[in-house]
SETI-808385 format. One line per 8 residues: number of its first residue (from 1); their letters; for each residue y, z, x of N, C-alpha, C. Coordinates in pm, 1 decimal. Atoms other than C-alpha are relative to their C-alpha. Last residue first. Layout:
NUM = a = Y/Z/X/Y/Z/X/Y/Z/X; ...
***
This chain:
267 = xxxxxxxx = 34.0/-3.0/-61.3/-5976.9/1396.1/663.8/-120.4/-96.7/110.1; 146.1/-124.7/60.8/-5813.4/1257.3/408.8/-75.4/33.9/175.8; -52.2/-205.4/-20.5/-5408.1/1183.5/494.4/-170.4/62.6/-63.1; -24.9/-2.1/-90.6/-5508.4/777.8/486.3/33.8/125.5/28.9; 154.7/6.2/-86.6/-5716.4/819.0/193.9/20.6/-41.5/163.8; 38.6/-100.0/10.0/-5356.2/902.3/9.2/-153.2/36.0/67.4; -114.8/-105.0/-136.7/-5174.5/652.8/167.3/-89.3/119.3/-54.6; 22.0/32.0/-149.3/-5451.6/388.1/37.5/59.7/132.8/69.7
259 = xxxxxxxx = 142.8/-90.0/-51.5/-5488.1/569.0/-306.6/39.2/-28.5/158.3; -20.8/-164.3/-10.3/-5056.9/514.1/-291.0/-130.9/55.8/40.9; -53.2/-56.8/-126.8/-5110.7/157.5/-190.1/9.0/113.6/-11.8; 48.7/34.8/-90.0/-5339.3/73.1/-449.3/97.0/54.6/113.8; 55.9/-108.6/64.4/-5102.5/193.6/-785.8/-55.3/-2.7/170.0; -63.9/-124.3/-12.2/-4854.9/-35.7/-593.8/-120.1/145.0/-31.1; -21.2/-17.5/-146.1/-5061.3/-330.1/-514.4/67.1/136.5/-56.7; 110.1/-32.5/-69.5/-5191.9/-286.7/-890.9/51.1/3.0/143.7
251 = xxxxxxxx = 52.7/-182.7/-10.5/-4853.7/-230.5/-1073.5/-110.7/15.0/98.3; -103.7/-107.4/-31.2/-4676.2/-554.7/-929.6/-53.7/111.2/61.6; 2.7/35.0/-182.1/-4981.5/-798.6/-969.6/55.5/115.5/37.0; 115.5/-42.2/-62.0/-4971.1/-678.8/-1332.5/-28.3/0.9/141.5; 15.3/-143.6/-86.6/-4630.7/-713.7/-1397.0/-95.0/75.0/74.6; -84.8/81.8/-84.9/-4600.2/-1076.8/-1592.4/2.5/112.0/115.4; 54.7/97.8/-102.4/-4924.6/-991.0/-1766.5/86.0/14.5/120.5; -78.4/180.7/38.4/-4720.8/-703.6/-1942.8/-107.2/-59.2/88.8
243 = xxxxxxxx = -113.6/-3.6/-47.5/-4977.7/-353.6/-1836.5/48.1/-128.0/-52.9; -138.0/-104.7/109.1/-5178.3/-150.1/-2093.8/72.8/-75.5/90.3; -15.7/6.3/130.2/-5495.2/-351.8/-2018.8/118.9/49.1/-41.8; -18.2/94.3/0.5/-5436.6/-381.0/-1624.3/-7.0/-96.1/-138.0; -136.9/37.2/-45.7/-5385.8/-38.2/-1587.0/65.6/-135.1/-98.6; -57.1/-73.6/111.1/-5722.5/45.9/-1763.5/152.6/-30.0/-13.4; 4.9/90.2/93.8/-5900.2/-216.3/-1541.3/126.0/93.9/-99.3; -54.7/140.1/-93.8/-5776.8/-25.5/-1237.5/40.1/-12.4/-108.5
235 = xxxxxxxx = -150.6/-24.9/3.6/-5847.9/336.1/-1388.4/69.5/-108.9/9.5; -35.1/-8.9/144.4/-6171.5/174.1/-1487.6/136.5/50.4/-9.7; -16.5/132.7/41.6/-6242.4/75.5/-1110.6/46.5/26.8/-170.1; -95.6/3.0/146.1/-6195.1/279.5/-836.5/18.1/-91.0/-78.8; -14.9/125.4/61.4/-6440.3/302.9/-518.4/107.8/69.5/-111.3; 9.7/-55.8/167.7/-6398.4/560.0/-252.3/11.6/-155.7/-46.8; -78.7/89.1/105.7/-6534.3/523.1/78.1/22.2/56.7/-149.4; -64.4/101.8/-68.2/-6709.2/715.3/376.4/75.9/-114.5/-79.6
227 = xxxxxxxx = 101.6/98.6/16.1/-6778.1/1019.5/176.8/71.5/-98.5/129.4; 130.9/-5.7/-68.7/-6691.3/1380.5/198.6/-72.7/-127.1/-29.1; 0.5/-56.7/-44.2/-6273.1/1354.5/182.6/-184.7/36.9/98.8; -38.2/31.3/-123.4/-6247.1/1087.0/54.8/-53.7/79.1/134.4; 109.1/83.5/-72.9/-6347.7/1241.2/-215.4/-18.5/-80.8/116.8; 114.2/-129.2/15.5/-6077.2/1476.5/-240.8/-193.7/-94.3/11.3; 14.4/-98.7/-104.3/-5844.9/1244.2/-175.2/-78.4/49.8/38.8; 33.5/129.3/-129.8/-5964.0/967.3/-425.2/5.2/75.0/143.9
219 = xxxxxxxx = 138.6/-30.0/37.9/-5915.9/1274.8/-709.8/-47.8/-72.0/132.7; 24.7/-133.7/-24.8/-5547.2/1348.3/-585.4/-138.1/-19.7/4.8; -21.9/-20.7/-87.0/-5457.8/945.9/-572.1/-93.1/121.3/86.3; -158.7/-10.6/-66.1/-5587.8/881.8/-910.8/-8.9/45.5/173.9; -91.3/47.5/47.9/-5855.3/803.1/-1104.5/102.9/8.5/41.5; -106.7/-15.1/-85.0/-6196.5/848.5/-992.8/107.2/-70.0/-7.0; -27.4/-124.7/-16.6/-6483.8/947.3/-1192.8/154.3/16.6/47.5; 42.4/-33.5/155.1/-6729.3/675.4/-1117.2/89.3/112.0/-15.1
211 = xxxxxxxx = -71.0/30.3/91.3/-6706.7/610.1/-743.5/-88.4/75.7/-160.2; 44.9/-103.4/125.8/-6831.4/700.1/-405.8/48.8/-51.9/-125.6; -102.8/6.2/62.8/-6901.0/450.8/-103.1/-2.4/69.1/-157.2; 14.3/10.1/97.6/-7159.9/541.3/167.2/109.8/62.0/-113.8; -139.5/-96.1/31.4/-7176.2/399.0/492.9/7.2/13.2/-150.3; -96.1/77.2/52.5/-7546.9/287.6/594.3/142.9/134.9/-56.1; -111.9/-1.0/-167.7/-7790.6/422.9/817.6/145.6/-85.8/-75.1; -72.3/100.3/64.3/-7987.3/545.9/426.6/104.1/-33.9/137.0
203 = xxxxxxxx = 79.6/92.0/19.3/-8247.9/835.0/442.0/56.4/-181.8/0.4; 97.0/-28.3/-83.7/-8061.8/1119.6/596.8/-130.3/-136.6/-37.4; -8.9/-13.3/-153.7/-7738.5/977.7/495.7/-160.5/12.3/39.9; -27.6/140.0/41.8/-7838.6/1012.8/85.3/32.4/-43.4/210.5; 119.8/-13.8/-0.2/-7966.0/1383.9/184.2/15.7/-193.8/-42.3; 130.5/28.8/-152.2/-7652.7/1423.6/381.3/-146.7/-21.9/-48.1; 49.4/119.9/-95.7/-7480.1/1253.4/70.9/-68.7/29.3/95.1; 80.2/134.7/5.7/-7574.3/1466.4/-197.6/26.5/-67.5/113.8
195 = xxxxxxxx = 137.8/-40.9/-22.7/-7427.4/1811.0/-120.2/-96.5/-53.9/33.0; -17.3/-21.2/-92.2/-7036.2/1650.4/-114.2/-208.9/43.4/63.5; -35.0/162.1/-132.9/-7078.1/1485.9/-386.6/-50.4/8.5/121.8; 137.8/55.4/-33.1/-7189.3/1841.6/-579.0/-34.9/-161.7/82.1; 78.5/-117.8/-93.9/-6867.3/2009.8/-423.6/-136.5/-95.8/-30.3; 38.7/60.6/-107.6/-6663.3/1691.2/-558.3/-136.0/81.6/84.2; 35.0/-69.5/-95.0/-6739.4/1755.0/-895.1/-29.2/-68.9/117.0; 77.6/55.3/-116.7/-6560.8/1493.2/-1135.7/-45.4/101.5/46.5
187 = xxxxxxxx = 111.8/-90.2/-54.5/-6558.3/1609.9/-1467.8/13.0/-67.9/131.2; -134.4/-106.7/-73.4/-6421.9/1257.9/-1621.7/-104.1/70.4/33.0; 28.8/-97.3/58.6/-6623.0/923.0/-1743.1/108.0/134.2/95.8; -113.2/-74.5/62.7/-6449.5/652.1/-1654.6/-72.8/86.8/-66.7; -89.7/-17.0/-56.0/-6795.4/443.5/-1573.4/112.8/44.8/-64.2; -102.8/131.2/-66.7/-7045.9/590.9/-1716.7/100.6/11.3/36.9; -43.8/39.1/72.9/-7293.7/899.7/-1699.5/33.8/-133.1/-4.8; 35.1/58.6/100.8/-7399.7/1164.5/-1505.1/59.5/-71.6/-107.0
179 = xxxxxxxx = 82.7/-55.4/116.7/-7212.2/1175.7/-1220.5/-71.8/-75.3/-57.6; -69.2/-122.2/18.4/-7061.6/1062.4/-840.1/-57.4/96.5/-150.6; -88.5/-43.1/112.9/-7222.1/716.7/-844.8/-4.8/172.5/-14.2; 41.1/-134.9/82.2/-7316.1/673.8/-519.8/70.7/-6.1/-126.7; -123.0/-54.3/105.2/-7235.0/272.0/-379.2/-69.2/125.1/-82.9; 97.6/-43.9/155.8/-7466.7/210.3/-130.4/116.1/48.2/-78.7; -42.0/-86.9/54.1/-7310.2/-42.8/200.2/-73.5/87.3/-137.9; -161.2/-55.0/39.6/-7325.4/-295.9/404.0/16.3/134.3/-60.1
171 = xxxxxxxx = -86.8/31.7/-95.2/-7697.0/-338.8/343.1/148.4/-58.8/-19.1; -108.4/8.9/56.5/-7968.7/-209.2/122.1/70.0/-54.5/127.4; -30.0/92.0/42.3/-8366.8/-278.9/113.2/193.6/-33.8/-33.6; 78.7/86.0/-83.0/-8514.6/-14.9/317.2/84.1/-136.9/-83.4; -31.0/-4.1/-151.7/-8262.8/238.9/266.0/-85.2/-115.3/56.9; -164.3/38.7/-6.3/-8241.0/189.1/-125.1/-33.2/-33.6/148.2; 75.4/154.1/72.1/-8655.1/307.6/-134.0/153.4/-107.0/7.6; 35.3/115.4/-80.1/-8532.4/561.2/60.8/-63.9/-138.8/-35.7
163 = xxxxxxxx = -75.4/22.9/-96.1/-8343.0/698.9/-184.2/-20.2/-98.6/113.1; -56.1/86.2/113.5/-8601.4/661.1/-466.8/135.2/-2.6/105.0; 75.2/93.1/-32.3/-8814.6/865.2/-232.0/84.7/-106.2/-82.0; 17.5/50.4/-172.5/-8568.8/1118.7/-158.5/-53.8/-119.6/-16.5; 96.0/-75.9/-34.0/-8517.5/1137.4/-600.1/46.2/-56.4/187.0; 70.4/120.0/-84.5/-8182.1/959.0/-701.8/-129.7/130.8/39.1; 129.7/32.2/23.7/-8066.0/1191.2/-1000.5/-79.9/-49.8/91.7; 13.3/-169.4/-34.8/-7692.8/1274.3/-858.8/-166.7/-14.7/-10.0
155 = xxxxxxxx = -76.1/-105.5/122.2/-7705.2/897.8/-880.0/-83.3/135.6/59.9; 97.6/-125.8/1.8/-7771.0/571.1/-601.6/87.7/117.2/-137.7; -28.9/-94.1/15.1/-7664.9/207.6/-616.3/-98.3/142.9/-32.2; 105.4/-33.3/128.7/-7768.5/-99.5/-485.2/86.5/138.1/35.7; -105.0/-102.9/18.0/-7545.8/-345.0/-239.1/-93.6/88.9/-105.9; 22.2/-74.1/159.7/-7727.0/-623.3/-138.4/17.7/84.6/47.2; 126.0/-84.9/20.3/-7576.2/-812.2/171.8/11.2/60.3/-146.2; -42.0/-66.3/38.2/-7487.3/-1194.4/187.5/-54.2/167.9/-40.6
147 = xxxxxxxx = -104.5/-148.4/-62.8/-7555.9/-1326.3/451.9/98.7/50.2/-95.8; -78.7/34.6/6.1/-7789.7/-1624.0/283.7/151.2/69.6/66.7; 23.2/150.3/-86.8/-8096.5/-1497.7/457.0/133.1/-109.0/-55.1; -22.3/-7.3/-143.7/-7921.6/-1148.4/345.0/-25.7/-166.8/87.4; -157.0/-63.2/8.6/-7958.8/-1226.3/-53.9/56.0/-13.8/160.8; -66.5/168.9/46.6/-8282.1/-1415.8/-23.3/146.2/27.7/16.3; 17.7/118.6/-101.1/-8434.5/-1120.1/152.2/114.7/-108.1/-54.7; -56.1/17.6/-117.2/-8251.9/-904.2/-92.2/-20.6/-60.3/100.7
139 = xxxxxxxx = -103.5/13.9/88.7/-8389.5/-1074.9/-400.9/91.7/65.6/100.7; -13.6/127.3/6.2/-8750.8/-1096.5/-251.6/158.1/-20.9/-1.9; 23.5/16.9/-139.3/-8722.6/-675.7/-177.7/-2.8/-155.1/-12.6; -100.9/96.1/6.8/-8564.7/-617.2/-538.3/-79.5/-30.8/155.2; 10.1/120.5/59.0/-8829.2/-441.2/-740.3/63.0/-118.3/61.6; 116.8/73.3/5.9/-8854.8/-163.6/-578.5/-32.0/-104.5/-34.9; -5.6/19.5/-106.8/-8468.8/-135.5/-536.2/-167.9/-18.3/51.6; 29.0/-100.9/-69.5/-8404.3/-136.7/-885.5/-52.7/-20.2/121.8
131 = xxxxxxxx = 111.6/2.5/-113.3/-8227.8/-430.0/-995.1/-26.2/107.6/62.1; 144.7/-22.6/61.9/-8044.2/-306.5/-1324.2/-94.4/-77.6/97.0; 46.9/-138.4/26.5/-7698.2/-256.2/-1121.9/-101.9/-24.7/-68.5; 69.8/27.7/139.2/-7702.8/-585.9/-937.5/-16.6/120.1/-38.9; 42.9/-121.2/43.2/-7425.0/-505.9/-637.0/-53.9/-36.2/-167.1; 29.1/14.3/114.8/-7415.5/-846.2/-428.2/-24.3/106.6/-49.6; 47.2/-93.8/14.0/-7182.5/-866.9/-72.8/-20.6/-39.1/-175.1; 58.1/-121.8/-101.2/-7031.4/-1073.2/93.8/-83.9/101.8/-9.1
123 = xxxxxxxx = 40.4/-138.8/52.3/-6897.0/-1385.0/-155.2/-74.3/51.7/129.3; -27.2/-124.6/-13.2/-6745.8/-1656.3/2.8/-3.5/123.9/-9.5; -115.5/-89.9/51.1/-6796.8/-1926.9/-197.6/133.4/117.6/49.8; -93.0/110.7/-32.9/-7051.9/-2142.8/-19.3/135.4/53.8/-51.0; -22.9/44.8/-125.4/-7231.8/-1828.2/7.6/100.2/-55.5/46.9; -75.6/-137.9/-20.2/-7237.2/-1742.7/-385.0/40.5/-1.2/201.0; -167.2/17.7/50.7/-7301.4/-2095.3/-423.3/68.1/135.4/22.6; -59.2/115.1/-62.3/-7658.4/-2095.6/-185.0/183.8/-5.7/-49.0
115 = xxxxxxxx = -24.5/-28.7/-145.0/-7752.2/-1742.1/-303.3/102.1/-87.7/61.7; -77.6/-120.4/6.1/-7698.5/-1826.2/-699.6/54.6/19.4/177.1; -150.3/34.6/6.2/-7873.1/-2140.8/-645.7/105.9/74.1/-8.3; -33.5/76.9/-149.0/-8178.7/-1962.8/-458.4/107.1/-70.6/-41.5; 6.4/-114.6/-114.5/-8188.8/-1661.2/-743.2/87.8/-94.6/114.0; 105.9/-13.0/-67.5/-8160.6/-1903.7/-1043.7/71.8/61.6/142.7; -44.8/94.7/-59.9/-7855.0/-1977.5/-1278.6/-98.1/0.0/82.5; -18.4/95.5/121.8/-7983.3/-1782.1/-1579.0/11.0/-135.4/92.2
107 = xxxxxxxx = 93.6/64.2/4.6/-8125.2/-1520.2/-1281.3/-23.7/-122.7/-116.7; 128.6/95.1/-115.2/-7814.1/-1507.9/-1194.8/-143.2/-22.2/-21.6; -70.4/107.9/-27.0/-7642.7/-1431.2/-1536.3/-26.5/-48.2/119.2; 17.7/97.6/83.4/-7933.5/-1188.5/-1623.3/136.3/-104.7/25.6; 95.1/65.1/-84.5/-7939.5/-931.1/-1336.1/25.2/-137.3/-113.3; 93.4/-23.7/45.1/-7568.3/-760.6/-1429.0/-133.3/-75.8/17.3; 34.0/56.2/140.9/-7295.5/-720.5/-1217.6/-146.8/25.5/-60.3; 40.1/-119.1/77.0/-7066.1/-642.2/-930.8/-66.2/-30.2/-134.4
99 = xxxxxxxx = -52.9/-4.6/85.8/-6954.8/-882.5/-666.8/-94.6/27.9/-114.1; 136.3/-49.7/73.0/-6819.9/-804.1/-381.5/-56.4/-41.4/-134.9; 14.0/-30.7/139.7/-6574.3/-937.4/-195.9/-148.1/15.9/-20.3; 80.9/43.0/28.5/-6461.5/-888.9/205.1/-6.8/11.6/-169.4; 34.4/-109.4/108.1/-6091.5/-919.5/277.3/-173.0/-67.5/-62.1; 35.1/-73.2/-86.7/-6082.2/-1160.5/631.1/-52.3/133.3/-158.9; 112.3/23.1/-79.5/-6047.4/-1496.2/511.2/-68.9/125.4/64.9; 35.4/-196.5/13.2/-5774.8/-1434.0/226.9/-137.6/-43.7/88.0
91 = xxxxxxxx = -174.2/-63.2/-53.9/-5532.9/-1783.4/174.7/-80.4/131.5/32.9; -143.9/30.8/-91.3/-5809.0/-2012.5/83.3/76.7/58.7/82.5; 39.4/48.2/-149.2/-6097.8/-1787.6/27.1/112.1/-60.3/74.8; -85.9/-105.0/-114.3/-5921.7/-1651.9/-276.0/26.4/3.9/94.3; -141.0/19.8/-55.5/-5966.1/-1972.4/-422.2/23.7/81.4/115.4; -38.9/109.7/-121.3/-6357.2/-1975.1/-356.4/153.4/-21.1/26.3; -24.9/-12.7/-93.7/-6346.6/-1654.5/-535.3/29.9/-75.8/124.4; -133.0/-82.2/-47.0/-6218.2/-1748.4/-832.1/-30.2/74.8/152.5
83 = xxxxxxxx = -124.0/100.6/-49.2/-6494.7/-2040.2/-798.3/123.6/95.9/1.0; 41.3/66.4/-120.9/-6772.9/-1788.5/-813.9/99.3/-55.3/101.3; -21.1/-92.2/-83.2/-6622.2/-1617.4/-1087.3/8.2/-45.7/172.0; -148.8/-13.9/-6.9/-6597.0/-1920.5/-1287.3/35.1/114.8/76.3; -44.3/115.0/-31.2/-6992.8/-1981.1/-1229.9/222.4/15.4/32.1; -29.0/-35.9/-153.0/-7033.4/-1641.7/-1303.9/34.0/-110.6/47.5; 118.0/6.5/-68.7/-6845.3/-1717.4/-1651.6/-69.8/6.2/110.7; 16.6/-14.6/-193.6/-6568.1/-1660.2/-1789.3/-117.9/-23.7/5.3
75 = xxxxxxxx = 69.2/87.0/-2.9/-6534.4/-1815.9/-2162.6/-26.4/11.5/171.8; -74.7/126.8/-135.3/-6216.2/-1645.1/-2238.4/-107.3/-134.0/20.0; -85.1/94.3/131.3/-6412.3/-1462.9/-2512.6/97.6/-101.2/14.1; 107.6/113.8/36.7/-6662.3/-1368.4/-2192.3/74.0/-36.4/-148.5; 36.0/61.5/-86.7/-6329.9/-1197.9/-2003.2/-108.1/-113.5/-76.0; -99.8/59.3/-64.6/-6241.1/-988.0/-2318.0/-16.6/-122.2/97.1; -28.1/99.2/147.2/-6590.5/-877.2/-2396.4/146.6/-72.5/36.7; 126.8/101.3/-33.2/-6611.2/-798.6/-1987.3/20.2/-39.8/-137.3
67 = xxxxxxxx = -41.7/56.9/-109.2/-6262.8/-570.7/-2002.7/-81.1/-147.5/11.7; -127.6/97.9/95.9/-6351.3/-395.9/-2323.2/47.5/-138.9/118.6; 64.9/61.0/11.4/-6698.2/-291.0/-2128.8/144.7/-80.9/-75.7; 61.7/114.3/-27.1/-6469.3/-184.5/-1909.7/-112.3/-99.9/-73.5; -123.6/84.0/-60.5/-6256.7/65.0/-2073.0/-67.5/-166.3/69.5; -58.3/99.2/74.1/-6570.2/165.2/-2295.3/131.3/-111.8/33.9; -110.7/-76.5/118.2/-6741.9/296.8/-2018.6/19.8/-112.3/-89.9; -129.0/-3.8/13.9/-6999.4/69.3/-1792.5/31.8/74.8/-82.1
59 = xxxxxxxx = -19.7/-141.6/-103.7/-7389.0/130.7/-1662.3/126.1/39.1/-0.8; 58.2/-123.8/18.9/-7522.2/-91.3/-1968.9/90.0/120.4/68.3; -5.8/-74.2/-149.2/-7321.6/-367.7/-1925.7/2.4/143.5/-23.4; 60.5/-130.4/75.7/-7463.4/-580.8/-2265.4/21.0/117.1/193.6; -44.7/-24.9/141.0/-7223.7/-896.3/-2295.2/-85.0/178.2/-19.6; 174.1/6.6/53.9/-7202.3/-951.3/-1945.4/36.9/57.7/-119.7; -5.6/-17.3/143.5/-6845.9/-1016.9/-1710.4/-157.3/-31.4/-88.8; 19.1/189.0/40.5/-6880.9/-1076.1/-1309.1/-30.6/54.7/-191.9
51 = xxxxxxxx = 125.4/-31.7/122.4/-6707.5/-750.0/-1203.1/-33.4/-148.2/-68.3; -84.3/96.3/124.8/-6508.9/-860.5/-893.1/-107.5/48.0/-116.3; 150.1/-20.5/86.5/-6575.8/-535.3/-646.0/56.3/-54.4/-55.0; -46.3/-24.9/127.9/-6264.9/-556.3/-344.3/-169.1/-36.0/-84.2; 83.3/32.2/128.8/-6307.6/-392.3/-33.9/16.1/-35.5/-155.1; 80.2/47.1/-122.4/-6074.4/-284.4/219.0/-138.0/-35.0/-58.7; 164.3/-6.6/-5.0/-5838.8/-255.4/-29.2/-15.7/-84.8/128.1; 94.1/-43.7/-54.0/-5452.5/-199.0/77.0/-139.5/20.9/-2.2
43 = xxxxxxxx = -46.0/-197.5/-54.6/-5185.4/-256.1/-99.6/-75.1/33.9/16.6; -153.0/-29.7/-11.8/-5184.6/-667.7/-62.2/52.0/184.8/49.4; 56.8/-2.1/-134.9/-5619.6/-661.6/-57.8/193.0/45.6/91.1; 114.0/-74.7/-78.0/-5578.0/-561.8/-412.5/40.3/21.8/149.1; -78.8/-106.0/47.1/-5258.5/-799.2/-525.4/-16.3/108.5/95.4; -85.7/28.5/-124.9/-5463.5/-1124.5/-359.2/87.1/205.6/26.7; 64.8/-48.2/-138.5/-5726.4/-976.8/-601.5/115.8/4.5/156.5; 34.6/-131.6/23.0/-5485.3/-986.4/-874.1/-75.7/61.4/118.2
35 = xxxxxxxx = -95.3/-152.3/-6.2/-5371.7/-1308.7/-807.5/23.8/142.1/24.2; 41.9/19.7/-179.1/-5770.2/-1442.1/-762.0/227.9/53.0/42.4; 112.3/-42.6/-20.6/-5807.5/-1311.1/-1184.1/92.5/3.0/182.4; -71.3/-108.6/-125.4/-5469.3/-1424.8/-1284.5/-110.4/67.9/77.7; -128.9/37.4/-122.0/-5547.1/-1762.4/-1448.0/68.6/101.6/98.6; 35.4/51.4/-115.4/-5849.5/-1603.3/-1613.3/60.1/-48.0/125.7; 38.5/173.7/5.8/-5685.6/-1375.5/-1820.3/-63.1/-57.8/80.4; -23.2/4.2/119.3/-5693.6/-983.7/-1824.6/7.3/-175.3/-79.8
27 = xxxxxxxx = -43.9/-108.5/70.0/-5962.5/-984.4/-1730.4/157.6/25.0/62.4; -17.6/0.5/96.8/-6119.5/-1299.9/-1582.6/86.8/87.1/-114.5; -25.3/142.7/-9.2/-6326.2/-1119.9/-1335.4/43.0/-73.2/-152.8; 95.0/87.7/113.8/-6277.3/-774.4/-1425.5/-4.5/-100.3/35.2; -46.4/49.5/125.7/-6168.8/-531.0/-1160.9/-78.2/-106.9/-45.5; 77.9/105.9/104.7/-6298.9/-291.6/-906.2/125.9/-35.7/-123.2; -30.3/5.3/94.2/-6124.2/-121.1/-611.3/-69.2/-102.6/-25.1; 74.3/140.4/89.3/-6282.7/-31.1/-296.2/33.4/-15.1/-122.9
19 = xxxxxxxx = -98.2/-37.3/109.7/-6051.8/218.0/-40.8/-117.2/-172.6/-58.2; 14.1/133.0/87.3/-6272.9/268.3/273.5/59.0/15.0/-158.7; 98.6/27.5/66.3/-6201.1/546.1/500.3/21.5/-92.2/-111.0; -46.8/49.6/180.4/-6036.2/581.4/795.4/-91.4/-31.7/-113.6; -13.8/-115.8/49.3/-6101.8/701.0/1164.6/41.9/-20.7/-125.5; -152.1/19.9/40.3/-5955.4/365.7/1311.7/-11.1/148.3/-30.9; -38.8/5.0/-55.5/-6304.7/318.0/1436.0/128.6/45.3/32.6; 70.5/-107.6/-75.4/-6498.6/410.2/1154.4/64.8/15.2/132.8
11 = xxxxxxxx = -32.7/-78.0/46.1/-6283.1/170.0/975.4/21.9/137.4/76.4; -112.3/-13.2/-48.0/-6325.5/-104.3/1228.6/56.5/131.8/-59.1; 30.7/-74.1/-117.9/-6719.5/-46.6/1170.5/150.2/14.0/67.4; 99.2/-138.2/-49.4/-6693.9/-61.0/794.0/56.6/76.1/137.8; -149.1/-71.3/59.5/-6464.3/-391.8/790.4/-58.2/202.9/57.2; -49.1/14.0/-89.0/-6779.5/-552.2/1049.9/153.1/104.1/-73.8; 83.9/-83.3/-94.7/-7060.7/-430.2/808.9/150.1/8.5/100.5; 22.0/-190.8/28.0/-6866.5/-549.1/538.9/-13.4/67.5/103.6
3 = xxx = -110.3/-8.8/12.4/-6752.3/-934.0/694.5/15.9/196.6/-39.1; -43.0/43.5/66.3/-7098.2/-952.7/846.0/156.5/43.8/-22.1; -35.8/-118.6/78.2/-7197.0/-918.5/1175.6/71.0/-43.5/-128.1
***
């Protein structure tokens, strides 16, 4: 069982739902990147999403794409991602990572070396947002025969068949994006959230994590409320631009423990 599948099923167990924060690999420096995560898993993710940094991230806001220019003027790279996670590994054996990106920096490094280092690493899970899920059936084999699972995302837009097209090729988990748009966009509607997943459920045996939209405690509630996870990631990054270096660790376990207490009082 993997490290997802297995966080998931303790969740479900516990009656709780999944708290997934995203940040920048690299962002705000590199030297604090596997800090930051430590930070994460500190106030409570049960999932963390490392954004592997790209010069053209289509499916991002402006908070994050500031986050990834930033990160690649550093000189991050997935390669340097890779290895921030192998630290993490050290001291963090049980928090699964994810890690969130675009198709062109693995396929720069190639599919089967990607698999093999992303493995040897620690990584758990791969969310390529411009692999569409017809396209990806080689690319999750390869993904899983290494154990790591692909992660693909769905939108208010997903057709049934464009759903199940996810269901045959996803595992651990589908990340919904909640609207039209990018990430940190506002408007959330939970009511139409709420509409989408039994038809996202009815095609998909997987647990399914919400994001885009979601910035605070109150909003994370409320979704919480009709999904099996919330993600949060531009509020993160947003933090982690306006905060001193020397504080950052600080604010994120803290911001993090409040969604936690607050997705611990969701139904």
């Amino acid at each position: 069982m993997s490290r997802i599948k297995s966080t998931f099923a303790a969740l479900a167990e516990q009656g709780k739902k999944g708290l997934i924060p995203f940040i920048t690999a690299g962002d705000p420096n590199p030297e604090q990147t596997v800090e930051l995560m430590h930070a994460l898993a500190k106030g409570g993710a049960d999932v963390i999403e490392l954004g592997v940094p790209f010069s053209d991230p289509m499916a991002d806001g402006p908070v994050i794409q500031r986050s990834s220019e930033r990160a690649l003027a550093r000189g991050v790279s997935l390669k340097h991602v890779l290895a921030d996670v192998k630290r993490f590994r050290e001291t963090n054996t049980t928090t699964p990572v994810v890690l969130m990106g675009y198709a062109n920096p693995i396929e720069r490094m190639g599919t089967e070396t990607f698999a093999k280092a992303a493995k040897e690493a620690g990584v758990d899970g791969v969310l390529v947002v411009d692999y569409p899920p017809e396209e990806s059936v080689e690319f999750s084999e390869s993904m899983r025969a290494a154990g790591i699972d692909p992660i693909f995302l769905l939108a208010p837009t997903s057709t049934d068949a464009r759903i199940a097209a996810v269901g045959q090729v996803a595992s651990g988990y589908v990340y919904y994006v909640s609207l039209k748009g990018v990430t940190g966009s506002a408007n959330l509607d939970v009511a139409s959230i709420a509409s989408k997943i039994p038809a996202i459920k009815a095609h998909v045996a997987l647990p399914v994590g919400v994001g885009f939209g979601i910035r605070d405690a109150a909003s994370a509630r409320q979704v919480a409320d009709v999904s099996d996870a919330v993600v949060i990631g531009s509020r993160l990054v947003q933090l982690l631009e306006e905060a001193p270096p020397e504080k950052a660790a600080e604010m994120l376990t803290s911001f993090i423990a409040d969604i936690r207490s607050a997705l611990d009082s969701a139904k």
